[in-house]
N, C-alpha and C positions, 0 to 999 in steps of 0.2 A: 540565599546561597549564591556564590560566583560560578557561572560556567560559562566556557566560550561556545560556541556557537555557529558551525560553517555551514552552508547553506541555506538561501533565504529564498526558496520558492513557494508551488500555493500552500505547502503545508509548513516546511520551516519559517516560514515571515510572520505565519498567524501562532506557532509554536511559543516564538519570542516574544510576540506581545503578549501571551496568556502568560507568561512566564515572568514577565514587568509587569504585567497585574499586580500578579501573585508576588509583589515586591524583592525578584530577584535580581542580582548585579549579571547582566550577560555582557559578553563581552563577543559581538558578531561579525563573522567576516563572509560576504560573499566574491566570487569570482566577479562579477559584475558590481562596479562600485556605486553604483545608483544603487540599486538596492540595497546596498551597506548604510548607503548616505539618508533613504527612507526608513529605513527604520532606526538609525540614528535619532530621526527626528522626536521620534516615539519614546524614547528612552533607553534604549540598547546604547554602550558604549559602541564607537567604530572602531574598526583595523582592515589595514587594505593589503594586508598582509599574514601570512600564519605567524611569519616569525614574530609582528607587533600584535599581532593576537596571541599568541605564547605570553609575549614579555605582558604583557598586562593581567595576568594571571596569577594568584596566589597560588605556591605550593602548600599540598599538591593539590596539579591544578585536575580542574576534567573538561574534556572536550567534545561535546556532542556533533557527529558527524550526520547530515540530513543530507545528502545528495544519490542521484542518483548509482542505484547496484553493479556493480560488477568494475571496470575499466576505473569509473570515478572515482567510485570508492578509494580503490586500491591506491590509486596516487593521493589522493589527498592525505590516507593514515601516512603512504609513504613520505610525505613533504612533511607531516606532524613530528613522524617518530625522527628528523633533524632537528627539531628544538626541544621535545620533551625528555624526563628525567624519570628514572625511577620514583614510582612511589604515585605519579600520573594518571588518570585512566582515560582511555578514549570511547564512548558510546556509538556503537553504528544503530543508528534508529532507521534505516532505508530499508531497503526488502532484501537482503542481501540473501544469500543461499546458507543455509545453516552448514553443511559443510566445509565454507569459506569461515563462516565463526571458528570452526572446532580448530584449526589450522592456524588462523590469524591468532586466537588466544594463544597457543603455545609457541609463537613463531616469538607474541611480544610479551608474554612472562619468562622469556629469554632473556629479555632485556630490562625485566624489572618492573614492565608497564601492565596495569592491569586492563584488560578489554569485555564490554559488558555491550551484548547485544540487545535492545530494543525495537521489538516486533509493535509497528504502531498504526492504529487503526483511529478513523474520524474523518478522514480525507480535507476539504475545504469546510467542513461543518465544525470542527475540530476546537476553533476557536471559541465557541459557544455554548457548544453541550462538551468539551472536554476531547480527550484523547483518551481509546481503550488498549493499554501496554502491557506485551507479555516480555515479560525480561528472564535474559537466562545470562551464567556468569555466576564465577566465585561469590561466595555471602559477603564473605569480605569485601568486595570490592563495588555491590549492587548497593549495598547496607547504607554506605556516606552520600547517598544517591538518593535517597528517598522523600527529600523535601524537594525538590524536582519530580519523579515521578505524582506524585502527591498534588501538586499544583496543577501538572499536564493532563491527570486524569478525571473524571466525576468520580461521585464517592462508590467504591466500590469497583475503581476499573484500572486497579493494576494489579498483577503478580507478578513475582519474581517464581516461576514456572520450574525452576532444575537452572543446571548445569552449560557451561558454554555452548552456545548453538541452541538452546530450548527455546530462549524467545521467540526466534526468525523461524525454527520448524514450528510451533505451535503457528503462528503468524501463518504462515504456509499453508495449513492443512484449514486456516481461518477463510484464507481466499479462495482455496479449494471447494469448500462449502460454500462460499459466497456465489462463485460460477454458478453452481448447481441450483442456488436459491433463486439469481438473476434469469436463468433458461427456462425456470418453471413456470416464474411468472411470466416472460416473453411469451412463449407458449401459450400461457391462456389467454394473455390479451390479445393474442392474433385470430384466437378462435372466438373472442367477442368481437373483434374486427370484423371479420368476415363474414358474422350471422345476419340472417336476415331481418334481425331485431336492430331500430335505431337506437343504437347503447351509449348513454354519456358513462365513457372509462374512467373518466377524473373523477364521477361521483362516485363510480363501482367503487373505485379506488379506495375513497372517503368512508364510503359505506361498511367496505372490509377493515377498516383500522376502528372501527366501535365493535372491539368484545370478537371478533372472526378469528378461527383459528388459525388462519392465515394472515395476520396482520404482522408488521414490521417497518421497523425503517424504511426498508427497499420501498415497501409500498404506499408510504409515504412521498420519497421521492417518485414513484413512477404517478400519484397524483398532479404533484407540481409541473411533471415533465408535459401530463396531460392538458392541464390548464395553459403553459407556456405554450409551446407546440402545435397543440392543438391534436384531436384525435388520430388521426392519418401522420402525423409525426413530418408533414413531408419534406420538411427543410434539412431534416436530417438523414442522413447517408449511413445504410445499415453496414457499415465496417466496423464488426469489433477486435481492436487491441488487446494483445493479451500482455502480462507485465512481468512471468514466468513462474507465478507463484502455483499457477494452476498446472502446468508443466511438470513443476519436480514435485508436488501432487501427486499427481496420475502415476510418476518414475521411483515415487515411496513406496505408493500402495504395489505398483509389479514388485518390487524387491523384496516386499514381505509380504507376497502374496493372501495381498486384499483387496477381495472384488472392490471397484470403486467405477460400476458403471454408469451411473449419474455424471460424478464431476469427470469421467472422461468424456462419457458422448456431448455433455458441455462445452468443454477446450477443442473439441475434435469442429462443432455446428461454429466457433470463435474463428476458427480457421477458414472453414466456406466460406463466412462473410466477407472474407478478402478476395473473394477470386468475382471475377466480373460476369467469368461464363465455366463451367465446371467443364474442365477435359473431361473428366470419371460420368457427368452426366452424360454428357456427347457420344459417349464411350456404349453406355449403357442404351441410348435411342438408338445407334446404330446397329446394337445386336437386337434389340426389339424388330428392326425391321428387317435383320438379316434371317430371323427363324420366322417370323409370325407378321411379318410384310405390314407391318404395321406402320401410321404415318411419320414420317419425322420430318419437322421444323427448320427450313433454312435460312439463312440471312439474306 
């Protein structure tokens, strides 16, 4: 199958070459033309251009959108929908807000184009064990799309989920659990940190993915992190990013009120990570010592 292809970073570059495996014609364009021009080398057609990436497309054409949510997005459909034609479709495969789906689809079946959201999981591993996609989007328009989904995925890891916006909310409520799953383990590897017991983690780690009911990907990667890094982790800087998925998580579950105290107190401990010295801490030693004269720490 022919699909163009904008955005070549760590997930869309490895996206395109599973996709040239999978003996498809892509046709890719990134903002930066060195990485047009690398994976040109690979087998993707180039374009340094949307509009020569349009023109090199058979009607009707589909254009898979991989960049980053929000601002990016938005301009890139909006440079798109100057060269495309009814009958089109454009896939946003990024993390976009499923509310921005429900909006964008009927902004551009106005226009005749169809728009098909892809919620897509695998991160940089993706290219090896596969890509897990929940797609949401008219039948009709996900339907001609499935020897792509198909290739991008392992067997067994795509649905077409419901209706505009179903992908990226499923995708959503994916990462949302993911926080929660990431915090648990954190958690306990800090309290085997801290024992008195000298504990090799990389092997707990190891140990727990033979048959434990706590085994998983995650715990896989937190083995390798162990072996890399080493136990104490110390070259790394406890700051975690969040990417907004756990966000309108937390802003779902208030709206239909559903306790979701887990993946909140998760995005809430994501947040401390960034702060260097907690006001709210500061706050709290100072009233320690203002009732109960109790010691506080100065610089």
């Amino acid at each position: 199958m022919q699909l163009g292809f904008i955005g070549l970073g760590r997930m869309g570059a490895n996206m395109v070459r599973r996709l040239i495996r999978d003996g498809h014609e892509i046709v890719a364009y990134n903002r930066t033309p060195e990485k047009t021009k690398e994976i040109a080398g690979e087998g993707a057609k180039p374009s340094f251009s949307i509009e020569e990436l349009v023109g090199q497309l058979a009607k009707p054409r589909a254009v898979w959108v991989m960049v980053p949510a929000g601002d990016a997005t938005e301009a890139q459909i909006a440079e798109l929908l100057e060269h495309l034609e009814p009958g089109d479709t454009i896939i946003d495969g990024g993390n976009t807000n499923f509310h921005d789906d429900v909006r964008r689809h009927a902004d551009l079946a106005a226009k005749g184009i169809n728009y098909v959201d892809a919620g897509t999981s695998g991160g940089i591993w993706g290219l090896q064990v596969g890509y897990c996609l929940m797609v949401g989007g008219d039948a009709a328009a996900v339907e001609p799309l499935l020897p792509i989904f198909t290739s991008l995925a392992p067997p067994g890891g795509y649905l077409h989920v419901g209706g505009p916006g179903a992908g990226h909310y499923v995708k959503m409520v994916h990462n949302g659990i993911e926080y929660g799953l990431m915090q648990a383990y954190a958690e306990g590897f800090e309290i085997l940190h801290a024992s008195d017991y000298e504990l090799d983690l990389a092997g707990i780690s190891d140990l727990w993915m033979q048959g434990s009911v706590v085994r998983s990907w995650l715990l896989e990667l937190a083995a390798r992190a162990f072996k890399s890094n080493g136990a104490d982790l110390e070259h790394i800087k406890g700051y975690v990013a969040d990417s907004g998925e756990g966000r309108w998580t937390v802003q779902e579950a208030i709206d239909h009120d559903v306790p979701a105290p887990v993946i909140t107190l998760s995005l809430l401990t994501r947040f401390r990570s960034r702060q260097e010295d907690s006001y709210g801490a500061k706050v709290l030693a100072a009233l320690r010592n203002e009732f109960g004269g109790h010691e506080v720490k100065t610089e």
